[in-house]
N, C-alpha and C positions, 0 to 999 in steps of 0.2 A: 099296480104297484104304487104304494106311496112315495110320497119326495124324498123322505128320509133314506126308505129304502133304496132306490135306485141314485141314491148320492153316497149311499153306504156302497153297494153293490159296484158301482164307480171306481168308487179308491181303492175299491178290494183289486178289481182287474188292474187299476194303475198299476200299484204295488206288485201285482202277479205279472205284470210284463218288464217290472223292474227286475224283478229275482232270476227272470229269464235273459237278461240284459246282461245281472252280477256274473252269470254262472257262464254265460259266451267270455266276458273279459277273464274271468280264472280259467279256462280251458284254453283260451288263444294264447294266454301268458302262458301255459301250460306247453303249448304247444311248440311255442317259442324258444322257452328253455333247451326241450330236447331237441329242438331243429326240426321238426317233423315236416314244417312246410316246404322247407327246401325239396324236401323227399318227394313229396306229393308233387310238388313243383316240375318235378322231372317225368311225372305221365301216370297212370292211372295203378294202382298198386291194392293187396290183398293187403288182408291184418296180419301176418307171416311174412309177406313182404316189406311190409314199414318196419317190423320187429326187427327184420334180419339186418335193414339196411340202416336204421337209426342204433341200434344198441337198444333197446329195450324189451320187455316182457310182451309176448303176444297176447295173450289175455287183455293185459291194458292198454296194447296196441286195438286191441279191436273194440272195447270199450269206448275210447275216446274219439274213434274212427265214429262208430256208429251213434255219437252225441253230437260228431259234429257234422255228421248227414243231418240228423234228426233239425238239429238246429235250422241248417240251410247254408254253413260256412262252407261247410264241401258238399261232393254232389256223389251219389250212390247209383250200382247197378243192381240191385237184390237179385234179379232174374238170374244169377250167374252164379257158379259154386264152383270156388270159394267168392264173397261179393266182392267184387271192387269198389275203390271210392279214388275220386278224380276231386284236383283241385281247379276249380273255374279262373280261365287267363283276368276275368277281372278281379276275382277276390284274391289272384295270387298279386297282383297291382297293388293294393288297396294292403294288403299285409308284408308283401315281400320289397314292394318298388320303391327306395330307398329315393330315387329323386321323382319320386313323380307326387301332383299334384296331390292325389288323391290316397297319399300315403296315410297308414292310421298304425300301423303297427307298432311304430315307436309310441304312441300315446297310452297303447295297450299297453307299457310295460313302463309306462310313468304312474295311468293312475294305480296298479298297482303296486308301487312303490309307497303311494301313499300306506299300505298298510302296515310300513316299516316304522311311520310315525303317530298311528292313531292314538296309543296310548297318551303319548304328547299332549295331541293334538285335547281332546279329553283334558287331563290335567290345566294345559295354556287355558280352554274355558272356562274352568273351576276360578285360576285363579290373575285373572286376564295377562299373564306374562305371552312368551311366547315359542316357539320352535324352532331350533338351530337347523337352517337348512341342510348342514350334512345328517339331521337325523334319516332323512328320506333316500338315501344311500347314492349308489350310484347310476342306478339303472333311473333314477331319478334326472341327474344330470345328464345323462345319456341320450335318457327317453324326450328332454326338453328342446337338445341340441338336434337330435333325428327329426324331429315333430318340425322343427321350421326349416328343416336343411333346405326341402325344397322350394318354398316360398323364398327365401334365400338367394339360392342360386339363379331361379329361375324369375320371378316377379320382380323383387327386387331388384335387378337391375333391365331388365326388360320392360315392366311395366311402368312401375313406379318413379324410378329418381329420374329416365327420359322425358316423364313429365312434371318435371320441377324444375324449370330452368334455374332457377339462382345456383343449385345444387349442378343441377348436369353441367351448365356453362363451365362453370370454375374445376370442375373435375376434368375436363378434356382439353383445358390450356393450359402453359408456361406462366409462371414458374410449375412447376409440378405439386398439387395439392396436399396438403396435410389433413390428415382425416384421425378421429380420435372417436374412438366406437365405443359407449360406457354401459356396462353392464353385458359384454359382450359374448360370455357364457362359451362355447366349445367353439366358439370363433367363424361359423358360416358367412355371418355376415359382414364381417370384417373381410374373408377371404371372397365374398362376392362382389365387394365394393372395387379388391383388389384386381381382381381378375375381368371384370367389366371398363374397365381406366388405369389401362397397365403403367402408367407413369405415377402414378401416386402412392403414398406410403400412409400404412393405417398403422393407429395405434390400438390397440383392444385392451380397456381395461376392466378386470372383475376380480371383486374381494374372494373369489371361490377358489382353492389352490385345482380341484380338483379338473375344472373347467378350463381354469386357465393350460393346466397342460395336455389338455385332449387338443385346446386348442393350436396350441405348437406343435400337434401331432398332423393335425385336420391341415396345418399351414405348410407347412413341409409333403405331406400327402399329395397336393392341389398345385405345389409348384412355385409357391408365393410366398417363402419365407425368406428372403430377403427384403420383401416390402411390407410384409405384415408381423407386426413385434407384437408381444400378450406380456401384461404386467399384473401383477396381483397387488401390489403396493398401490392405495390412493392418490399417493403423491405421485406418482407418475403424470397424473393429469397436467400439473401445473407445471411441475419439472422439465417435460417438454413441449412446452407452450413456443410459442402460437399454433394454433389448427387453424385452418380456412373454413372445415365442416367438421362439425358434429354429428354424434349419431346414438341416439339410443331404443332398440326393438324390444318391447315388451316388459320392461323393467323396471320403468320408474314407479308401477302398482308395488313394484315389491319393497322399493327403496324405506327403509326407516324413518330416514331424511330426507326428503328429494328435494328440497327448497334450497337445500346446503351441497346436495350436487350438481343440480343447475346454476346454484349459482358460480361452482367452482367450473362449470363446463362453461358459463359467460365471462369468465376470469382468463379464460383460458383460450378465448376465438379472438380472433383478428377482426378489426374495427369493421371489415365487412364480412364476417363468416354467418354463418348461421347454422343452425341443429334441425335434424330431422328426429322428431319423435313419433314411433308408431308403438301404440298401442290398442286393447282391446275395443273392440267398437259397439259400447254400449249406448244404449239411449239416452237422451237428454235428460231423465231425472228418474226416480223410482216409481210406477206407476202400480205394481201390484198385480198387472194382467200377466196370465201365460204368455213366455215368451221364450224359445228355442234355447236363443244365442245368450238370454240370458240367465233362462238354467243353467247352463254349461259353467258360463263365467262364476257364478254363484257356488257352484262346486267347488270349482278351481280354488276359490277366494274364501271358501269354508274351513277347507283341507290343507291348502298349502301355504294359497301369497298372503294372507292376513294372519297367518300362525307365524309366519317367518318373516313377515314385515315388522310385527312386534317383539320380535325376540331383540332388538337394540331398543335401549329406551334411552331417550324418550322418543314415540315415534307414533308419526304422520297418522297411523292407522287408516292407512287406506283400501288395502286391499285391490282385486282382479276388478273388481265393476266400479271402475275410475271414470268417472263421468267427464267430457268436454268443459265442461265451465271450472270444476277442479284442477286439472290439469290448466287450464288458464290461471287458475289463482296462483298455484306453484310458480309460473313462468315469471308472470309479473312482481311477484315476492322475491324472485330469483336476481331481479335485474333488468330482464327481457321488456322490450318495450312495444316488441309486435308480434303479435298470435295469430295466427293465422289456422283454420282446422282445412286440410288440404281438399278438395273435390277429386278424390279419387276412393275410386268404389272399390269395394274389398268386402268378403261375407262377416269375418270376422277380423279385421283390422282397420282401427282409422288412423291418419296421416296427419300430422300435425308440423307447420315451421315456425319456427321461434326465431327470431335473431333480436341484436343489441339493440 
């Protein structure tokens, strides 16, 4: 076989395990819609039996059953008539387990969200503007708030801010700490912070009306709405100044401006506070090799955060694969006088503290 061909031959298979990739996330959002996993969830079942007990058509009940043996998402007995199919306790984790690590199910129903705004997205290339984050509906916001619930609840205060003294110290003494969480989306992390250092009071603020009130939903749910307040208004930040900590998860790639919200978040801390900023944890510069976590980011930054980064202008263009030395330049154009990139290991998050 010549080079050509077997570089042809290549990209053909890539591509052909991408289509098998596309056609698992439309069938799992599929599946998600009608609830089916739940059903599965509860023990091993015929195509008559998902029909009966979900609401729908057996015919398509067994179709989708037997796409998603074939796949390998659930698991089949053929030997048996009528066949059953069982859902595996790990992939019912992995799709169903709303706090656990290895949840993906909410992301299943983000990226397909993006297909609410392709056409957009399309268009913002032609003519470099950009995409109003509510074009990508709500299973968008949904799916971004589920996606980090657990990292959230559980890392973030387990992992992470335990090892950040400036951060841990000041959150576990008197006076009682002011925390102000920016860009805080359906409020997890606002309510993690809250419920990990019961004496403290957060402020969560984001321009999204839709986020902000899932988040007084999520706040009130958890137990912690008298300490944790959500503001949709910018001015909030300044208005109720001073914070001891800051805090912003995965956001500032999206920001328009983020030079003018850091600096409004250094306007806004106390002579000794400081911000924690975590984002994407990309490599030190573009290099052009195959790389996982940076495909991923690359999607992400295609489809949604540099469509909807640019839709206020004038703005940053930054994008999801926000490099370390960038996010430096912003801090120190902010105000910020000490950068620090945190030594705490994460697959896809890096840790970053700023202060005055």
């Amino acid at each position: 076989m010549t080079d050509l061909a077997a570089e042809r031959d290549a990209f053909a298979e890539k591509l052909f395990q991408s289509a098998l990739g596309y056609f698992d996330v439309l069938s799992i959002r599929l599946g998600q819609r009608l609830r089916l996993y739940e059903v599965l969830a509860e023990g091993p079942v015929t195509s008559q039996e998902l029909a009966s007990r979900s609401g729908i058509a057996e015919r398509f009940a067994r179709e989708w059953l037997e796409q998603q043996a074939t796949s390998g998402i659930i698991a089949s007995d053929a030997s048996r008539d009528p066949v059953t199919f069982t859902l595996p306790a790990g992939h019912a984790e992995v799709l169903l387990g709303v706090d656990s690590l290895s949840y993906m199910g909410a992301s299943v129903s983000q990226l397909h969200s993006i297909t609410n705004a392709f056409e957009q997205v399309v268009e913002a290339f032609r003519t470099g503007g950009g995409v109003p984050y509510e074009a990508y509906g709500t299973d968008s916001v949904e799916g971004q708030g589920a996606s980090n619930r657990p990292v959230f609840l559980t890392t973030l205060p387990n992992d992470w801010i335990p090892n950040v003294p400036p951060l841990h110290d000041r959150l576990r003494v008197d006076p009682p700490a002011r925390v102000v969480d920016v860009g805080c989306g359906t409020g997890w992390s606002s309510i993690a912070i809250a419920k990990a250092y019961p004496n403290v009071t957060v402020d969560g603020i984001d321009p999204d009306e839709t986020s902000v009130e899932l988040a007084r939903k999520n706040a009130a749910a958890e137990g912690v709405a008298d300490r944790v307040r959500f503001h949709r208004e910018d001015a909030a930040l300044v208005a109720r100044a001073p914070f001891d900590i800051a805090a912003a998860f995965e956001c500032i790639h999206d920001m328009a401006r983020p030079v003018e919200v850091l600096a409004a978040v250094r306007a806004s801390l106390a002579d000794d506070g400081a911000m924690l900023v975590v984002d994407e944890r990309t490599r030190d510069r573009f290099t052009g090799e195959p790389d996982v976590m940076e495909r991923y980011f690359y999607g992400w930054s295609v489809f949604d955060c540099l469509p909807t980064g640019m839709y206020e202008q004038p703005s940053a263009e930054t994008g999801a694969v926000m490099r370390a030395s960038t996010l430096e330049r912003y801090a120190k154009e902010a105000g910020f006088t000490r950068f620090e990139v945190l030594p705490i290991e994460h697959d896809a998050f890096r840790l970053y503290l700023l202060r005055p």
